[in-house]
VOPA-865745 format. One line per 4 residues: number of its first residue (from 1); their letters; for each residue x, y, z of C-alpha. Coordinates in steps of 0.05 Angstrom, whole numbers. Each point is the difference from the previous one (the first is absolute). Layout:
% VOPA-865745
NUM) a) X:Y:Z | ...
% end
This chain:
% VOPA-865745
1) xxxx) 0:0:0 | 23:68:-13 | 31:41:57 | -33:67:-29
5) xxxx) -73:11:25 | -3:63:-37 | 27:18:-72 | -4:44:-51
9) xxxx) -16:-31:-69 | 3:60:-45 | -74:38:8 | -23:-51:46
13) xxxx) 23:-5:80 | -12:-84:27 | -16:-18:70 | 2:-72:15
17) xxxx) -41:-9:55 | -45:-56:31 | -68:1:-1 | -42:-12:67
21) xxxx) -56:41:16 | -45:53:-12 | -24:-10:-46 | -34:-69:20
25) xxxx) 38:-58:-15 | 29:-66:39 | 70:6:33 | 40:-42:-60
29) xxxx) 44:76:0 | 5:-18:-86 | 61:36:-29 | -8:58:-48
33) xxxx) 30:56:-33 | -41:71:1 | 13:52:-52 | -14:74:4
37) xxxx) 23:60:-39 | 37:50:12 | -53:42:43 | -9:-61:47
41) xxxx) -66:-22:-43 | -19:-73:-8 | 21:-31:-67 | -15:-75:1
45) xxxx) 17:-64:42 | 39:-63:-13 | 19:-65:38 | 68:-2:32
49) xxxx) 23:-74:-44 | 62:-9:61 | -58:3:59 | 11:-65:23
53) xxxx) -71:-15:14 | -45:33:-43 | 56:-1:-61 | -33:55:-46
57) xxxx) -69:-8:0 | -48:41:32 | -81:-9:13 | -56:44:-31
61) xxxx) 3:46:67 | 72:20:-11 | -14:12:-68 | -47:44:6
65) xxxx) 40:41:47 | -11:72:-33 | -67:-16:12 | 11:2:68
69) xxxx) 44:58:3 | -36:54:-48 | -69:-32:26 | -46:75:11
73) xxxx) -30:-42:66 | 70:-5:37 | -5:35:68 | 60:52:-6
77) xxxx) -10:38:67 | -28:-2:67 | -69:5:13 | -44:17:49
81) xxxx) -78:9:20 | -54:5:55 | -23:-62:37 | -73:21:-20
85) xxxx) 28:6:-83 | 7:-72:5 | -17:-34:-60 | 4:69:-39
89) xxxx) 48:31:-44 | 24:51:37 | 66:-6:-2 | 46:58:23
93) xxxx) 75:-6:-26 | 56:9:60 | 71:3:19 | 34:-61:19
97) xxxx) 8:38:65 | -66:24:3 | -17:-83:-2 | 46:-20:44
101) xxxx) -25:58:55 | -68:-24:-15 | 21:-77:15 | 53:17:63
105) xxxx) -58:39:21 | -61:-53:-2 | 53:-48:26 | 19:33:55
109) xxxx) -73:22:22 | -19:-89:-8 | 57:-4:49 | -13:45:53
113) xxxx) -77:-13:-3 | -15:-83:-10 | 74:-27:-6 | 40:-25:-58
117) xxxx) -35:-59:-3 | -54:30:-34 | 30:13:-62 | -6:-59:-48
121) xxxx) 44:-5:-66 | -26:-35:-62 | 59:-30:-39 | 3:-28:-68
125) xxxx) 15:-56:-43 | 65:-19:-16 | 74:45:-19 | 20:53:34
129) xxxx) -57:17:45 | 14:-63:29 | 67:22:24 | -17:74:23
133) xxxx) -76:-6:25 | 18:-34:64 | 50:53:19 | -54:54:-12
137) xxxx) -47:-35:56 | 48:-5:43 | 62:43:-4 | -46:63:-25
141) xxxx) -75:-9:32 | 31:-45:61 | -58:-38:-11 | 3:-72:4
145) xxxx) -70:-7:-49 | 26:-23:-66 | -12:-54:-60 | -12:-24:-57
149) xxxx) -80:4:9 | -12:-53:-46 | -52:-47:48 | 42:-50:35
153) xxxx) 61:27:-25 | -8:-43:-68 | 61:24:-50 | 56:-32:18
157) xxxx) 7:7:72 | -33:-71:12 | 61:-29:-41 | 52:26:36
161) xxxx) -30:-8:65 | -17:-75:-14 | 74:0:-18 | 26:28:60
165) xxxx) -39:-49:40 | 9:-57:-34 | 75:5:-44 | 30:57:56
169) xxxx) 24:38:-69 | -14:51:-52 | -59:-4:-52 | 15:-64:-38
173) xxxx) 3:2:-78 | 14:-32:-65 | 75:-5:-14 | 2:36:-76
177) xxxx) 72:0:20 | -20:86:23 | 75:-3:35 | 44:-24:-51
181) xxxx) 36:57:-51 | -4:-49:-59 | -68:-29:20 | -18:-66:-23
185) xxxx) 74:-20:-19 | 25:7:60 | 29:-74:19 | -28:5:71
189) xxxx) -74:5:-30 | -52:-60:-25 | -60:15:-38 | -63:-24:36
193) xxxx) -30:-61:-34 | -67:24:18 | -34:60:37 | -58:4:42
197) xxxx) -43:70:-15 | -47:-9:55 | -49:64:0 | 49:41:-35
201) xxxx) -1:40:-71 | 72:27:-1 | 2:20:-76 | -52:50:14
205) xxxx) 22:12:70 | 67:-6:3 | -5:-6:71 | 39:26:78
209) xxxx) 60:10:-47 | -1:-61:-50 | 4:7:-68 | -51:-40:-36
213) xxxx) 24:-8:-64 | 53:-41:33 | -46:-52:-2 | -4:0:-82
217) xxxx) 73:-4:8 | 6:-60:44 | -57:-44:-44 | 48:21:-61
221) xxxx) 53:-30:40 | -41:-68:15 | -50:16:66 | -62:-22:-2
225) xxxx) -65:27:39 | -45:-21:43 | -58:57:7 | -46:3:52
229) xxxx) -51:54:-14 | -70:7:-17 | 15:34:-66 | 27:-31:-55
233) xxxx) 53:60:-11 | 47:2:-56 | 55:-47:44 | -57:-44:17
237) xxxx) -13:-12:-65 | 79:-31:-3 | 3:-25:56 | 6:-81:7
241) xxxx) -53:-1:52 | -50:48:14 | -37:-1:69 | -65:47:-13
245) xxxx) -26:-3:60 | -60:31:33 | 32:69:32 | 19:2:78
249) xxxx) 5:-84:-3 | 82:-4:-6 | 11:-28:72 | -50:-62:-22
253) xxxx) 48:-2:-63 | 60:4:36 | -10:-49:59 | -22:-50:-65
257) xxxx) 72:11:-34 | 28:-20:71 | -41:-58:7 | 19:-28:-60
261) xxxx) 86:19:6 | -18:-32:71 | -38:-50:-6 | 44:-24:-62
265) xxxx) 66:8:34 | 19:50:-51 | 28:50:52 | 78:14:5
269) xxxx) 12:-37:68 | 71:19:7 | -16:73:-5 | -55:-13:55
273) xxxx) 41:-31:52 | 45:55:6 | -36:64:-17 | -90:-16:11
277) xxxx) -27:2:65 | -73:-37:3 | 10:-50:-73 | -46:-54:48
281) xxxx) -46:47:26 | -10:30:-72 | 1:-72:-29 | -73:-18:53
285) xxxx) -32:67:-14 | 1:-20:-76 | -15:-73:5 | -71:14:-23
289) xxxx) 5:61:-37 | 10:-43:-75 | -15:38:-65 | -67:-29:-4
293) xxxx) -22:35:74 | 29:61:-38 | -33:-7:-64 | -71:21:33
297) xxxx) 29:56:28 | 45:26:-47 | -36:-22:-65 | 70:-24:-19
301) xxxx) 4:-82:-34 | 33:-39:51 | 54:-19:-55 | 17:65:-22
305) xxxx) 13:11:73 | 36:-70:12 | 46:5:-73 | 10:83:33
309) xxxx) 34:-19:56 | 46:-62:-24 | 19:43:-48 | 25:60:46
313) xxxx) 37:-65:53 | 35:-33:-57 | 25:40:-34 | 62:45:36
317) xxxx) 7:49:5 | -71:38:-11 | -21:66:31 | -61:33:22
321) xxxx) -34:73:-4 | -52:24:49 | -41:54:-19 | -45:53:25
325) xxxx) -62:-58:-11 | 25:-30:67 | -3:58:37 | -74:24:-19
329) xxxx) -38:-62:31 | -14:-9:71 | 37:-74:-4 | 62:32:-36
333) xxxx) 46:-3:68 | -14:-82:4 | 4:0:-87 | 76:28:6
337) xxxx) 14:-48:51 | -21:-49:-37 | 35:18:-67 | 65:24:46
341) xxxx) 4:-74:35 | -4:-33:-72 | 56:34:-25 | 28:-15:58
345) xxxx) -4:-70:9 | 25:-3:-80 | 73:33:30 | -15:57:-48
349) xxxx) 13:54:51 | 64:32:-23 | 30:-39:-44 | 17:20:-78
353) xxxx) -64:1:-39 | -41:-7:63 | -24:58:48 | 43:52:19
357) xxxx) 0:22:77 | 41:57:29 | 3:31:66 | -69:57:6
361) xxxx) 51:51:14 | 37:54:-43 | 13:77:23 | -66:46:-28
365) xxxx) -44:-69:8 | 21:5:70 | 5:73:14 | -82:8:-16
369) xxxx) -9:-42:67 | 55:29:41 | -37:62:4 | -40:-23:33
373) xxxx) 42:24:58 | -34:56:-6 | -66:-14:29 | -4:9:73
377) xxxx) -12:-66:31 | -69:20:41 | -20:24:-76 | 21:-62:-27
381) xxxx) -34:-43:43 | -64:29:-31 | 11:-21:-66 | -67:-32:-32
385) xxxx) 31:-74:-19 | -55:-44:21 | 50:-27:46 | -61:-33:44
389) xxxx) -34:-35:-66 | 57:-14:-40 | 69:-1:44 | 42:-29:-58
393) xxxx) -12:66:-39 | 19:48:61 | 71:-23:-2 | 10:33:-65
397) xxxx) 9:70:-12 | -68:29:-28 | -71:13:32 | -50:-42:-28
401) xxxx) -44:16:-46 | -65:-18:9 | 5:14:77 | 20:72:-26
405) xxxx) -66:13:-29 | -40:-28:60 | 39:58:45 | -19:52:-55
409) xxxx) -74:-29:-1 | -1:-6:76 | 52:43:35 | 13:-57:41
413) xxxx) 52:-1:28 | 11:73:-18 | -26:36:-62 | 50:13:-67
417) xxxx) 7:78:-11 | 42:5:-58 | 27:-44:-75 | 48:11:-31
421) xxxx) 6:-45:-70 | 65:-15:-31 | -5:-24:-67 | -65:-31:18
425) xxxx) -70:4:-35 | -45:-40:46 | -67:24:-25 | 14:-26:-67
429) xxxx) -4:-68:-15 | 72:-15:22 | 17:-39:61 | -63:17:39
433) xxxx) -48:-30:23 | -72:25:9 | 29:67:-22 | -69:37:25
437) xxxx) 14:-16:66 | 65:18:-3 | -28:64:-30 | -51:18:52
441) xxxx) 58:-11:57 | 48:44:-38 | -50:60:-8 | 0:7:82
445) xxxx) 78:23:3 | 20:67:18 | 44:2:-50 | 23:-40:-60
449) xxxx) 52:1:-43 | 43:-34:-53 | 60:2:-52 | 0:-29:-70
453) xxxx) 7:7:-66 | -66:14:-29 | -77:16:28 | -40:-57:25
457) xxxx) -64:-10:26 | 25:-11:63 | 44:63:1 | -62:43:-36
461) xxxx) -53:-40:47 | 42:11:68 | 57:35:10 | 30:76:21
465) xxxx) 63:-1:-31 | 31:-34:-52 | 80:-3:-12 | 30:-9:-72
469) xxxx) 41:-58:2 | 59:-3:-68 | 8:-74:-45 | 64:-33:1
473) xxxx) 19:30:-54 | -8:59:32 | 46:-15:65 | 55:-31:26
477) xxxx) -12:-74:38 | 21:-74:15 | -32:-47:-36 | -4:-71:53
481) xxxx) -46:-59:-28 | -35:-35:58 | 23:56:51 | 46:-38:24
485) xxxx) -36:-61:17 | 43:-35:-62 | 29:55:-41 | 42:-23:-51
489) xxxx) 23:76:-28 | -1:68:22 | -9:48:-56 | 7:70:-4
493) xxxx) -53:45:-19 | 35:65:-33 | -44:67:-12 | -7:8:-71
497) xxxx) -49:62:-2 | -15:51:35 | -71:-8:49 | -11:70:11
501) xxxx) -37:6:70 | -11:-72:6 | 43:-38:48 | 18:-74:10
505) xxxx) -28:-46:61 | 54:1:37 | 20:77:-12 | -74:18:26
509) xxxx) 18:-45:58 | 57:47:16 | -32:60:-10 | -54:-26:50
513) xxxx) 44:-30:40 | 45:63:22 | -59:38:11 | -34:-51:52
517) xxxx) 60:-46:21 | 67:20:-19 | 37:-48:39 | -19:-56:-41
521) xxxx) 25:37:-66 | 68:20:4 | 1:0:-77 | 7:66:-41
525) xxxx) -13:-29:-65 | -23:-70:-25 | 63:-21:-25 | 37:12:68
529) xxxx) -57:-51:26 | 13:-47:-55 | 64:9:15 | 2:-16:78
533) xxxx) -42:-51:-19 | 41:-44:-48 | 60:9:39 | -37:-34:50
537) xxxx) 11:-64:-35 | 59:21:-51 | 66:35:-11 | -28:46:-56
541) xxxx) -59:51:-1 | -55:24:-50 | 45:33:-48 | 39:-75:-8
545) xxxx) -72:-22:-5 | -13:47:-66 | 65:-20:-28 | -17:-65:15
549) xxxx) -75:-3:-23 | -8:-63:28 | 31:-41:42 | -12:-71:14
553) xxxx) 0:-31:66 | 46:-64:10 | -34:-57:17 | 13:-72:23
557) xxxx) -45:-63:-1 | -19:-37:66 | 5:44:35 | -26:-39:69
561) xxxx) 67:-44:-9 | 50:55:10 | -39:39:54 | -28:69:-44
565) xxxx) -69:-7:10 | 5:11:77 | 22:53:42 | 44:-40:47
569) xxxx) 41:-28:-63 | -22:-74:20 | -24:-46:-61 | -83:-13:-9
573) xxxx) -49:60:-5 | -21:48:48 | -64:-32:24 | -1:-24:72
577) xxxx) 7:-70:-16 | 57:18:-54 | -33:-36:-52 | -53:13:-60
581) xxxx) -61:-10:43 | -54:-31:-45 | -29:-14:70 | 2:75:37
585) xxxx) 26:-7:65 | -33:71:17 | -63:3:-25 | -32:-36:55
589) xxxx) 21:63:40 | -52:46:-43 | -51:-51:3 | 12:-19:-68
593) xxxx) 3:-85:-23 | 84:-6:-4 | -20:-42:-66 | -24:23:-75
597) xxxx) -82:-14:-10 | -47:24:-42 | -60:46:21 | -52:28:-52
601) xxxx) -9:68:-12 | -48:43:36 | -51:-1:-63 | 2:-53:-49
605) xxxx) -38:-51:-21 | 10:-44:64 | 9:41:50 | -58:45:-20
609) xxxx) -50:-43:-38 | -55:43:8 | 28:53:-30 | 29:-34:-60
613) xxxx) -66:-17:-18 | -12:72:-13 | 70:14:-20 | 21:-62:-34
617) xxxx) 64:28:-29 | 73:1:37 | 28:68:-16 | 81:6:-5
621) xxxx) 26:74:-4 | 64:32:-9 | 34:-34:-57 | 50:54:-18
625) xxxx) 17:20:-78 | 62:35:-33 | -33:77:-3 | -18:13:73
629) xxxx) 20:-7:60 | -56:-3:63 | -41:61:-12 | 61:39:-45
633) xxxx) 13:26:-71 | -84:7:-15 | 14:59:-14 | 61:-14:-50
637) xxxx) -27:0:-77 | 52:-49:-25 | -17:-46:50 | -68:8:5
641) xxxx) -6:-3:-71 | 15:-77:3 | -41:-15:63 | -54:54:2
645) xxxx) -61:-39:37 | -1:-41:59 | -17:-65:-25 | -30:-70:35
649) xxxx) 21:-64:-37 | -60:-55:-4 | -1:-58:-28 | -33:-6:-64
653) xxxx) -59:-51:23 | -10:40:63 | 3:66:-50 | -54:-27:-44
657) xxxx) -40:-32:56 | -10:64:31 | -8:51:-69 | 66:25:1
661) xxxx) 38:19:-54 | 71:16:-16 | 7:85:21 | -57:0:38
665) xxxx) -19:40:63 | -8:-59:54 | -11:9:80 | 35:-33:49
669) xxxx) -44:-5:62 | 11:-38:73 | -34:17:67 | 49:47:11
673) xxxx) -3:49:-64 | 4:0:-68 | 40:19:-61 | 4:14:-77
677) xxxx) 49:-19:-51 | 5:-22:-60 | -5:-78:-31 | 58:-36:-25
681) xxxx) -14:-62:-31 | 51:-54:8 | 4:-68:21 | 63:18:44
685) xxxx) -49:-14:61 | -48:-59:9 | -67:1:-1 | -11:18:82
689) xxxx) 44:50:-3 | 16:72:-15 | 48:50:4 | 3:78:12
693) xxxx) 55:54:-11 | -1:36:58 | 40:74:7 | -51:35:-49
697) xxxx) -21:74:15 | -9:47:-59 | 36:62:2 | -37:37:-57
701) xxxx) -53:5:35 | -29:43:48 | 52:8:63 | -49:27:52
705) xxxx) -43:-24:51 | -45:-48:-15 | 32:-33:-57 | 78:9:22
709) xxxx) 22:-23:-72 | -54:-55:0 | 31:-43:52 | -67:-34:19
713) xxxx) -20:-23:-62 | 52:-53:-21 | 21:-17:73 | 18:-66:6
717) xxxx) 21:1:78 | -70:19:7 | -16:-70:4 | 58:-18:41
721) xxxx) -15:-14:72 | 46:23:56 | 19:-38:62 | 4:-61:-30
725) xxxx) 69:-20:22 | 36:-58:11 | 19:-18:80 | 65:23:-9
729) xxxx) -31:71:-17 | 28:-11:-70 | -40:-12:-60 | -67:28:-36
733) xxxx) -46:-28:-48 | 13:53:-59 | 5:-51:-54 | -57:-54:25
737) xxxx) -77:25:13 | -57:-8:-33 | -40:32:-53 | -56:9:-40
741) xxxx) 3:36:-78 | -52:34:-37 | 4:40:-68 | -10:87:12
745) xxxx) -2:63:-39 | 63:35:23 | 53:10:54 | -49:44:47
749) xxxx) -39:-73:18 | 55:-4:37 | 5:62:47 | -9:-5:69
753) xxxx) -14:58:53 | 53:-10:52 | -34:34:59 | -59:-50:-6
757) xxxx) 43:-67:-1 | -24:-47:62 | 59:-41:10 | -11:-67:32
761) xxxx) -10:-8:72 | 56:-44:21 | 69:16:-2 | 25:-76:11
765) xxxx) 30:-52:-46 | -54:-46:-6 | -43:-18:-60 | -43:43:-30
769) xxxx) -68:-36:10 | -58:-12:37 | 3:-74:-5 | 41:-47:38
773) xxxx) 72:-4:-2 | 24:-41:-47 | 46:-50:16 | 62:29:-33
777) xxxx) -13:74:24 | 36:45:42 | -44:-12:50 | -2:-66:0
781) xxxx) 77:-5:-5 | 10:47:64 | -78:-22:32 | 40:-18:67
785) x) 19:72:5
% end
């Protein structure tokens, strides 16, 4: 790679930079080069070919990157407006100090009147809000009220935490060979001779900081797939066994694939006797769960289940990828156990062409946490983490969602008084659920406020004061895939053009910072962070970094032999037995069953039989595409262009049984709310079974109060209950209820008046029915308690 992140190529100046986020996009940190002229304007684009991930190719979003930048909808400067203006446009432009006095002053006034604790920060998906929206909570607001509100915590947190239990180590991922220079060819690497994709899409994706288009590259190189997914997606489609399964059923799928590598002695025994705590224990809990006791479950054949899983055990090594499916069911904590203990019992933990594991610890990753320092302890010891209901999730870091929005609905045990949203858009169909409630709660604040990159509903609907927040190619920044729960590269992120008012997360973090807490930024600038940061963990700084552009972390295979995935230095994993623990030796402490089962979800066709008779479809949301990202770039035309309508795939008998054709205007409808978007034909989902883009708000439209860009109409969370989380608090059933279709007129049969939503009465985890309990429910799993 070059050592010059800057040149001059005759009328043309390059910056080779990595892309992260804004705008939206998955933390792969793809190398490019960005041109401008002369005058600092934006010229064009192009791949960076000696990245040594992405390797010259870009996706659609990238592309359309002047979009983006020239877009007449970018929030340039700091807002502000009167409580009682909300959901008007009456925006006033400010200072950036005016903003900040505003903020230091409604700060300071929470503090000294209701505590710290009553400030609540919304943080979004993904990048670099990841890093720096922590540190806002708690080393600006002191508060210790923070999280990804996304009910029971469902992107990605489940995964790691599953893996911290269970593995003691970072998030564990396909080896694409991410930490080798010369990739592929490096002698220490093996191609996988098959891969499980097990609720994941990462072409589309490319997800927590892998590149999906590594997995064309390893099928050109001789893997072969094993899908497990309701759709029958474009790697589905070449894949050598596809599992389409009814959504929010993978436990039942996986506890089948270990009671056939069990039951048929397929299992790498060695591997077990050194490194897998529980192999008998694991072996009796799946003694009866074959692929035909699956098969009525998961509407999988019992051989495409049984040829699955000999596949995946004989053939070493193979690999699997998790994805955001087994987070977004209420059974998703027991489903990665399950799918964790069979690649586990395989000895494909950390070995060439298996699963990589690394420590879930590197400098900025761990930094976000550490300020946590900050939070007085009597303060922190209010934080809402359902620590009574779910004590597994209070030993992480983050208040817990759903219990959040009982406080605001309540103001038990004290009442919320101010939001703040980082790179957040709850009210839009993004990660929450029931967004009217969440609505109604948010309206009660004293004062609101937010920074981002473009107008929302939730910023029009809610907020005070809104702060312009730059692109990356707009600021300086580290690029770190997985956050340092298994980051391969760092990357540096090199300002390109200039963002005018706008500001970068972490630079508004600074700004807020030294006005409310300057103790816990010592930093002028953010390269002198970056830089005290790196040299945490290095002998070089972020200027090496941008001469760098990337650097690769080394890497060794089994790991647990030479002691590196434990503190002490001693060999095994950091788990309290030292071992993979397919049986937990901890969950009995959080009243959870130590071993993998399945559980159905809190409305489907079993658990809630009463209601699929009026609602006889499972609805699956979420599925991502290559244009958007969440609830971002509606409003780019490029991008739009090639996705303009929300659309819900049906299956063509299912289509014509109900009148629908191909473009038409079809409702989406559960007890909960309703939707509109448009049909999609396709038999890439079975007949039972459809599926919803979710993220869609229209931005041409009207901004103000009562149609906030349209939010309500094509709302897909409407129908998405809250509290439905698993018993370790993790878990939500965003991509399995049920749902009834029916053919309308336009979008508008879909709007919804917010302030009139009657959400359900209970706020528990059971079923959602007035029948009894089936025999596979929550309830019925946890009746003792």
């Amino acid at each position: 790679m070059n050592t010059t992140w800057k040149s001059d190529e005759g009328e043309l100046i390059r910056v080779r930079t990595c892309g992260w986020s804004p705008p939206g996009d998955h933390p792969v940190g793809c190398g490019m080069f960005i041109y401008t002229d002369k005058e600092g304007r934006f010229v064009k684009v192009e791949g960076d070919p000696d990245h040594p991930i992405s390797q010259g190719r870009l996706c659609p979003r990238c592309l359309a990157m002047k979009d983006f930048i020239e877009s007449p909808d970018r929030i340039r400067y700091p807002m502000k407006r009167a409580r009682e203006d909300r959901g008007k446009d009456a925006w006033e432009r400010i200072t950036w100090d005016e903003a900040l006095d505003i903020l230091e002053r409604e700060v300071r006034k929470i503090w000294e009147d209701y505590g710290p604790e009553t400030i609540y920060l919304f943080q979004g998906t993904g990048r670099e809000a990841t890093l720096y929206a922590p540190p806002m909570a708690q080393a600006c607001f002191k508060t210790p009220n923070c999280s990804f509100s996304m009910s029971g915590g469902s992107c990605y947190g489940p995964r790691t935490v599953v893996a911290d239990f269970l593995l003691g180590a970072g998030y564990p991922e396909l080896d694409y060979a991410a930490y080798f220079p010369d990739r592929y060819d490096d002698p220490r690497y093996e191609v996988p001779k098959y891969i499980i994709l097990w609720g994941k899409s990462p072409l589309q994706s490319n997800p927590d900081g892998f590149y999906g288009h590594a997995v064309v590259d390893l099928m050109k190189r001789g893997s072969k797939l094993i899908v497990i997914d309701p759709r029958l997606t474009w790697l589905a489609s070449r894949a050598e066994f596809h599992l389409q399964l009814r959504p929010g059923t993978d436990a039942a799928i996986g506890l089948a694939m270990l009671n056939v590598v069990l039951g048929e002695d397929l299992y790498d025994h060695d591997f077990c006797e050194k490194w897998v705590f529980g192999v008998d224990d694991l072996s009796e809990r799946v003694r009866d769960t074959t692929p035909e006791w699956a098969e009525g479950i998961t509407w999988v054949s019992p051989e495409t289940i049984r040829k699955a899983a000999r596949a995946f055990a004989e053939n070493a090594p193979s690999s699997i990828m998790w994805g955001l499916a087994i987070d977004t069911q209420q059974n998703g904590a027991q489903a990665g156990q399950a799918l964790l203990a069979l690649a586990a019992i395989c000895g494909y933990m950390d070995v060439p062409g298996g699963i990589t594991l690394s420590l879930p610890s590197s400098f900025m990753g761990r930094w976000r946490f550490e300020t946590a320092q900050f939070v007085e302890p009597e303060t922190m010891a209010k934080r809402i983490d359902a620590k009574e209901d779910h004590p597994a999730y209070a030993c992480g870091p983050f208040a817990h969602p759903d219990e959040v929005l009982t406080v605001m609905e309540t103001e038990e045990p004290y009442a919320f008084h101010m939001a703040y949203f980082y790179a957040t858009n709850p009210i839009a169909p993004t990660v929450y659920a029931e967004p009217e409630r969440w609505y109604n709660a948010l309206m009660k604040m004293d004062f609101n406020a937010a920074q981002d990159c473009f107008m929302t509903p939730t910023i029009m609907g809610l907020c005070d004061l809104v702060l312009p927040v730059s692109g990356f190619a707009e600021h300086d920044g580290v690029v770190l895939p997985h956050f340092g729960r298994n980051t391969h590269f760092l990357g540096a992120m090199n300002a390109a053009l200039d963002p005018g008012e706008a500001r970068s997360d972490l630079e508004i973090d600074l700004l807020v910072g030294k006005r409310l807490n300057p103790e816990a930024w010592p930093w002028e600038s953010a390269e002198e962070f970056f830089n005290a940061q790196i040299r945490t963990q290095y002998d070089w700084d972020f200027n090496d970094l941008r001469d760098m552009g990337v650097f690769q972390q080394n890497f060794e295979y089994r790991k647990y032999e030479k002691g590196l995935l434990r503190p002490d230095g001693e060999p095994g994993f950091n788990t309290p037995t030292g071992m993979i623990e397919v049986c937990s030796s901890i969950y009995d402490d959080f009243g959870e069953d130590e071993l993998p089962y399945f559980m159905e979800p809190a409305m489907s066709p079993t658990s809630t039989p009463d209601l699929y008779e009026e609602y006889p479809l499972v609805l699956t949301t979420g599925g991502r595409d290559f244009v958007s990202f969440h609830s971002e770039h509606r409003q780019l035309p490029t991008l739009r262009s090639i996705t303009p309508d929300p659309l819900v795939t049906i299956n063509p008998k299912t289509a014509a049984a109900h009148g629908i054709k191909a473009g038409d205007y079809v409702c989406i409808e559960n007890p909960l709310g309703k939707c509109v978007e448009r049909a999609r034909i396709s038999n890439e989902v079975p007949e039972r079974v459809i599926h919803a883009t979710h993220g869609w708000w229209y931005p041409e439209e009207d901004g103000e109060y009562p149609n906030l860009f349209g939010t309500w109409k094509s709302n897909v969370n409407k129908l998405v209950p809250m509290y439905k989380v698993g018993k370790l608090g993790y878990g939500a059933p965003y991509k399995n209820v049920l749902a009834k279709i029916y053919k309308v007129d336009g979008y508008e049969a879909g709007r919804s008046d917010p302030t009139a939503y009657a959400p359900p009465a209970s706020r528990g985890p059971e079923s959602m029915t007035a029948s009894t309990p089936a025999e596979m429910s929550y309830e019925a799993k946890h009746r003792a308690e």
